[in-house]
N, C-alpha and C positions, 0 to 999 in steps of 0.2 A: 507544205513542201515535200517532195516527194524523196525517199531517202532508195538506194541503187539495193538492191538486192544481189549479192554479191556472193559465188560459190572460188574454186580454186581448183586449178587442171590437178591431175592426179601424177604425185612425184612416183612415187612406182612404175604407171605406164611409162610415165617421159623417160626412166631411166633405164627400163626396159628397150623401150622403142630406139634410145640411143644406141647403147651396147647391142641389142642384136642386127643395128644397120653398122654398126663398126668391127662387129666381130662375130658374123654371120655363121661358123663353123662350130659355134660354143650353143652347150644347152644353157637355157636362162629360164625363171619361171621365180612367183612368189611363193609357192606350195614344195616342202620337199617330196618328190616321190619314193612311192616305196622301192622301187630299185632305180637308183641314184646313176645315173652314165658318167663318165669318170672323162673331161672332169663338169660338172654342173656348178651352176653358178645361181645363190639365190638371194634375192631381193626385199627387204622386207622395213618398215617403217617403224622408228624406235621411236619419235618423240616429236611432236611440233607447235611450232608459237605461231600464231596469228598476232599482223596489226592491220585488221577488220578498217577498210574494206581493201586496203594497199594490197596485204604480201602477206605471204604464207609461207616459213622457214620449216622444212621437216628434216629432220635428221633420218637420212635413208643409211641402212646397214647391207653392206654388200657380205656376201659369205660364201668361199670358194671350196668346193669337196673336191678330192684328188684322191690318188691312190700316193702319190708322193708328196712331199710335202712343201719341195722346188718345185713342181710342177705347179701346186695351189699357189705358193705365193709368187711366181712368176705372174701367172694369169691373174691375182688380184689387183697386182702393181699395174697390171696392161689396161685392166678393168677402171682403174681409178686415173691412169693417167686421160682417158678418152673423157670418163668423167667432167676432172679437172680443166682441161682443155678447150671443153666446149665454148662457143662465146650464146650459147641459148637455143631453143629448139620453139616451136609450138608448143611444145607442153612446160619446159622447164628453162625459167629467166635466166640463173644465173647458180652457180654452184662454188662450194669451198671445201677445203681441205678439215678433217676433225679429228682422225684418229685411224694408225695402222697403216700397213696391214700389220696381223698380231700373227702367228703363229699358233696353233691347238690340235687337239685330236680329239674327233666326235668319241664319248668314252661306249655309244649305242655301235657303231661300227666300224672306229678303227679309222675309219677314212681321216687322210689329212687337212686340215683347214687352214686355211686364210681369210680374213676377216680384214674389214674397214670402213669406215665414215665416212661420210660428206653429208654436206648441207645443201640441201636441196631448196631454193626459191622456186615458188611455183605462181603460175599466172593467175591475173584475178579473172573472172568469166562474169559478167552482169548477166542472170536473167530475171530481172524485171525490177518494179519497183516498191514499195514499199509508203501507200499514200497516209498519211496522219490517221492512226486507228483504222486503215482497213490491208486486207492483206490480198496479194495478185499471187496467183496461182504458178507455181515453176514448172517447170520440166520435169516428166522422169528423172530420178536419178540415172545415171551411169551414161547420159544421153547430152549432160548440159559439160562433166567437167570432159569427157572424154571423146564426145561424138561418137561414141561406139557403145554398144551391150557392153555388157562386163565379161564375152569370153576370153578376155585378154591375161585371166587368170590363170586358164589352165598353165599345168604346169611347161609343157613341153610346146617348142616350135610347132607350129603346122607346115 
């Protein structure tokens, strides 16, 4: 019997591709750069549980750079509410609340921060299957969870 060969859309893109159709005027990126636009907002993947081949829970960390420190947690709260809110995308099922925003200050430059969690459910993606002791060939990466290369990295809008 043939058992589903089974990857997971990529919660970072989904959260990215969210937030910059909801808040199109912000910088957003997983990479901090080295000069930081005020205010940037960055994305990054702290933690996650698979139940193979259902669902894939990743705890995504939002992190807001500002020169102020209402400015960053304004923009985080706006950040997390669009989040929150979602009822699901293409890339990302289903989301929850986990923690923050917290308040800090980067001690490298001073910039204000806001920070905060959610839990990211992300989509399961079958590509192929998986026959008794033999194995079927997948996709490139970056092509099965996301339908795209991976320039989705870079740091800054195109």
């Amino acid at each position: 019997m043939a058992k589903p060969l089974t990857t997971f859309t990529d919660p970072r893109l989904g959260v990215l591709t969210l937030l910059r159709d909801e808040l199109p005027t912000y910088d957003f990126g997983t990479k901090l750069p080295r000069t930081v636009t005020d205010p940037f907002v960055l994305i990054a993947r702290d933690f996650s549980r698979t139940r193979y081949p259902v669902d894939e829970r990743v705890t995504i960390r939002v992190t807001v750079y500002a020169t102020d420190s209402a400015d960053a947690e304004a923009l985080a709260q706006l950040c997390r509410a669009h989040l929150l809110s979602t009822k699901g995308t293409a890339l990302i099922r289903a989301t929850g609340a986990l923690t923050g925003p917290l308040d800090a200050v980067d001690p490298d430059t001073g910039a204000a921060l806001a920070s905060f969690t959610v839990a990211v459910h992300t989509r399961p993606v079958e590509v192929g299957h998986h026959e008794n002791g033999g194995n079927v060939a997948a996709p490139p990466l970056g092509t099965v969870t996301t339908g795209k290369e991976p320039q989705w990295l870079a740091t800054q809008r195109t």
